[in-house]
Residue, then its C-alpha position, 0 to 999 in steps of 0.5 A: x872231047x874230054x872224059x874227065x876233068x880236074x882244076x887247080x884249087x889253092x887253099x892257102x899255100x897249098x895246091x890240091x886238085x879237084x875233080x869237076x866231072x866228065x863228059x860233058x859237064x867236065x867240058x862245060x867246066x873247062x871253057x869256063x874255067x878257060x873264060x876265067x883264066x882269059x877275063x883274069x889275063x885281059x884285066x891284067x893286061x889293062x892294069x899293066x897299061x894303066x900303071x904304065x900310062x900313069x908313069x908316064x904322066x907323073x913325069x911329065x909332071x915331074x918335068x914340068x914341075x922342075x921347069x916351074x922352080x927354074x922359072x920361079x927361082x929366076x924371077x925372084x933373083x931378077x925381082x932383087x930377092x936372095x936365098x939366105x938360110x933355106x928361104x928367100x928374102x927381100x935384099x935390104x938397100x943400104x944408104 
């Protein structure tokens, strides 16, 4: 059983403490000070996950999209297309 209790409050950079109360208003204080503290953990978590899920999805993606240019590159050179100056032309017949 608590008889008093404090929390941390931060007011721009600075950390002062502030009291709540005692006996059992400094108790109810507490666990929900508690609950917070958990909500913030689990959402945090959460978010951790997704950024990594995102990561792994942009590369994939990024995989994907470097397979893609090997192909495309491929076809144009078997089509009878050649890269001159950074852009792709049509081969001239010559007669």
């Amino acid at each position: 059983m608590t008889s008093y209790y404090y929390r941390s409050v931060r007011e721009g950079e600075r950390v002062r403490k502030e009291y709540v109360g005692g006996g059992a208003l400094g108790e109810v204080a507490a666990e929900f000070d508690e609950a917070k503290r958990r909500q913030r953990e689990e959402e945090s978590a959460y978010w951790r996950e997704e950024r990594k899920r995102f990561e792994r999805s942009a590369a994939f993606l990024q995989e994907l999209e470097a397979a893609a240019q090997i192909l495309i590159r491929a076809q144009l050179l078997v089509t009878g297309f050649r890269k001159w100056k950074g852009q792709w032309r049509q081969k001239r017949e010559r007669s």
